[in-house]
Structures are given as structure tokens and as C-alpha cells.
C-alpha positions as CSV (number, residue, x, y, z in Angstrom):
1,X,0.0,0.0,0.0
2,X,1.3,3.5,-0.7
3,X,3.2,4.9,2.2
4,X,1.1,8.2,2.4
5,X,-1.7,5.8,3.0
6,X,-0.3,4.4,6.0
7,X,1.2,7.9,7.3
8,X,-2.8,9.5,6.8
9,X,-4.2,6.5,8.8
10,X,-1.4,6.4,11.6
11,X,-2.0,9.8,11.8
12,X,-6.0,9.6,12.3
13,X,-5.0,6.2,15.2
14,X,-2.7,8.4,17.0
15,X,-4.7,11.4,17.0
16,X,-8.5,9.5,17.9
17,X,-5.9,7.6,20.9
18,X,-4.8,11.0,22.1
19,X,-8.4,12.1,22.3
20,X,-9.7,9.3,24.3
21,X,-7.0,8.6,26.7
22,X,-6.7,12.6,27.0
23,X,-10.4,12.8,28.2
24,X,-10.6,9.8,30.6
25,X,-7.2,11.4,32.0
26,X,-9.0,15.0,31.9
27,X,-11.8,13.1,33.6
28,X,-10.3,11.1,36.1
29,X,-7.3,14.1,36.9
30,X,-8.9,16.9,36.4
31,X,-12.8,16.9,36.6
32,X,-13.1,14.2,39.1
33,X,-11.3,16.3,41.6
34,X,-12.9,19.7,40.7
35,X,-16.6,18.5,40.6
36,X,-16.2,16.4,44.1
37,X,-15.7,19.6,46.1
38,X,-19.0,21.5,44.4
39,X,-22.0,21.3,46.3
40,X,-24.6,18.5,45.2
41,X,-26.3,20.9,43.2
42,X,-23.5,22.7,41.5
43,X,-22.1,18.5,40.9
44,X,-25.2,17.5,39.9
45,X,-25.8,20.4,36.9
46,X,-22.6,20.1,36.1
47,X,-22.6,16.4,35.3
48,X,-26.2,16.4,33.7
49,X,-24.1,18.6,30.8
50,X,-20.9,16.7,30.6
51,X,-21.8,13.7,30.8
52,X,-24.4,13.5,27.6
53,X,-22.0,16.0,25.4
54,X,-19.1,13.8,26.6
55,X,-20.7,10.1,25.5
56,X,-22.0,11.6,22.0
57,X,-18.3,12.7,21.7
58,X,-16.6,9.3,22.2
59,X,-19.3,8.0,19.9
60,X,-17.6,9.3,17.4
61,X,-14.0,9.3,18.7
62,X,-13.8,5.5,19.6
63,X,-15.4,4.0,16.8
64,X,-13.1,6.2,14.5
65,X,-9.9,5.2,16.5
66,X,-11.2,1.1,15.9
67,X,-11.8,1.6,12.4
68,X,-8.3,3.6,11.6
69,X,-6.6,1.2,13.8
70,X,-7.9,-1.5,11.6
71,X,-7.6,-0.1,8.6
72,X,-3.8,0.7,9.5
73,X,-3.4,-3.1,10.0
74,X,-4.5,-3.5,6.7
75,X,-2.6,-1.2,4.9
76,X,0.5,-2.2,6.7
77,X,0.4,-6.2,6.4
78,X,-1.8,-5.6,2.7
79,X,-0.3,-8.7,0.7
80,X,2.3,-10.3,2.8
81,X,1.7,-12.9,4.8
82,X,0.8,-13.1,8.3
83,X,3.7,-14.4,10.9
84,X,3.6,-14.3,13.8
85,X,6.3,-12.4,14.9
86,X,6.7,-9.5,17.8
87,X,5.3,-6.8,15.5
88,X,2.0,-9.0,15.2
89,X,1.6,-10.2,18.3
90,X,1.7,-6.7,20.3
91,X,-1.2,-5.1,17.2
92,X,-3.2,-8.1,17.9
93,X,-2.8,-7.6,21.8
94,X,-3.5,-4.1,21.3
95,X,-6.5,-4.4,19.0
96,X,-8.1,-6.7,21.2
97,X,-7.0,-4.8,24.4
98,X,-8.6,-1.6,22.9
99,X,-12.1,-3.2,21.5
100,X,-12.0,-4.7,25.0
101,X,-12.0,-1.0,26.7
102,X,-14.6,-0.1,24.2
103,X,-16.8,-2.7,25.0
104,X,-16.1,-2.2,28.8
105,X,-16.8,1.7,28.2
106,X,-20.1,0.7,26.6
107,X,-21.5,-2.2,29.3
108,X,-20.0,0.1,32.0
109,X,-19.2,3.4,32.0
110,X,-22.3,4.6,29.5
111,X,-24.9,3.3,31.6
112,X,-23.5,4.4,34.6
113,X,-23.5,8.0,33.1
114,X,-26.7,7.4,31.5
115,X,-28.1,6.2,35.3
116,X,-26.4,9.3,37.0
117,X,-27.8,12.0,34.5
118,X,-31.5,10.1,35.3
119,X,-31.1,10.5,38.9
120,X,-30.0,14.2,38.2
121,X,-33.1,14.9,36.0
122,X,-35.5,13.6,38.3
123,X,-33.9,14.6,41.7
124,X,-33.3,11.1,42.9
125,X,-31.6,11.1,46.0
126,X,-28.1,12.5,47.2
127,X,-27.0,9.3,48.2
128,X,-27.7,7.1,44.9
129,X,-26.5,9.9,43.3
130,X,-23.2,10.3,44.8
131,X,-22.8,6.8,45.3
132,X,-23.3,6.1,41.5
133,X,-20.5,9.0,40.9
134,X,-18.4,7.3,42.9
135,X,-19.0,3.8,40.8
136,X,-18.4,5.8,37.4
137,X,-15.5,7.2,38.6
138,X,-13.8,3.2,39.5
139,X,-15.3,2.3,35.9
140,X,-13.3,4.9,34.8
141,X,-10.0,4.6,36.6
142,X,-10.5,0.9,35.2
143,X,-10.9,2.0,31.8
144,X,-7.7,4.3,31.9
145,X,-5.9,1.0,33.2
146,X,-7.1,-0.9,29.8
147,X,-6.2,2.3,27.6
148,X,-2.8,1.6,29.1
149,X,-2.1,-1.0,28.4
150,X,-3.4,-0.9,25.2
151,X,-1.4,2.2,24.4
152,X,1.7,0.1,25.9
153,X,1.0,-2.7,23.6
154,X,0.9,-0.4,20.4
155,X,4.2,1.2,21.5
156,X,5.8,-2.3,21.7
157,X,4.5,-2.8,18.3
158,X,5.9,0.3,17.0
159,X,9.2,-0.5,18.6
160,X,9.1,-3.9,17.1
């Protein structure tokens, strides 16, 4: 495959990576800390924002990352034969490592936002709502972990 190929669609991985590790670090770093000192009300209008505008921006970001990642794959190994050698073994690790995350992000972390911005919406109670920020924020501590060591298997690839 021609080279400019391959340089456009590492381009698009690396970027669509950057993105959705930066915001689960922006989340977990930044906004976690910030929002649990507001009062319940201030947290709880906050989050009833973010949290929609941040899922409908991952639905794009993640898919996007999976299909350039893919489509990198493609272009890279495009007519030569698949061995399994150290270069292979880390994408593959990596590829399933970051559908993994996605599919933990999607059984985990979007209900849980969906369940919080409910409770917010309809003035469930303090407690259930607090204890359900505190259960999105593990999922997403978790999360980070898998993006990590996704990202570490995609660097061993690239060091391969």
C-alpha cells in the first residue's frame, strides 16, 4: 500500500488515541477532583451537561480510533503474509485490548453516566446519586488501566 496511505491512517490512530485517553485522564485528573468539592447541586448540573455531550463525543472518537486502527493493519500487512512475529503479536494484543476497553466503556461506564444524569433529572436522591459518581468514577479509573495497556501494547508494536 502506498506509504502516504499508511502515514494518513497512523495519523487519524494516534490522534483518535490522544483524544480518548486525553479525556478519561481530563476526567479522572482533572474533573473528578474539581466536581467532588461543588455542592450536590452545582455536581449534579454540572454532570447532567458533561456527561451527555461527553458520550455523544466518544461515539464518534472510539469508533473512529477502531476503524483507523484496523484499517492501519490493513494497509500495513496488505499482501504479505501473516507471521507471527513480535510486530503482530503486540497489534493483535493491542486491537483486542482496545475493543475490550470499548466494550467495557459501553456495558459500563455509559450506563452508569446514563443512570447518573436520570437520577439528576428527576432529583433522585443524594445518596444514589453520589454513590453512583463514585461507581463511574472506578469504571473509569478501570478503563484508563485498559487504555494503558493498550497504548503500551501499540508502542511495543511500534518498537518492534
Amino acid at each position: 500500500m502506498s506509504s502516504l496511505l499508511v502515514v494518513a491512517l497512523a495519523w487519524f490512530h494516534v490522534l483518535f488515541a490522544a483524544v480518548w485517553i486525553g479525556s478519561a485522564i481530563l476526567f479522572i485528573a482533572v474533573l473528578g477532583p474539581v466536581v467532588s468539592v461543588l455542592s450536590p447541586q452545582s455536581r449534579s448540573e454540572f454532570m447532567a451537561r458533561f456527561l451527555p455531550r461527553m458520550e455523544a463525543f466518544l461515539n464518534y472518537v472510539v469508533p473512529m480510533l477502531l476503524a483507523s486502527g484496523a484499517a492501519l493493519f490493513v494497509a500495513m500487512s496488505w499482501g504479505a503474509p501473516l507471521l507471527l512475529d513480535t510486530w503482530t503479536l503486540s497489534v493483535a494484543v493491542g486491537g483486542v485490548l482496545g475493543l475490550a476497553t470499548y466494550l467495557y466503556a459501553l456495558v459500563t461506564l455509559v450506563p452508569a453516566s446514563r443512570r447518573l444524569a436520570a437520577l439528576i433529572r428527576n432529583g433522585g436522591p443524594v445518596d444514589r446519586i453520589v454513590t453512583t459518581q463514585r461507581a463511574l468514577g472506578r469504571a473509569s479509573t478501570a478503563e484508563l488501566v485498559l487504555m494503558l495497556l493498550t497504548f503500551t501494547a501499540m508502542v511495543a508494536a511500534g518498537l518492534a
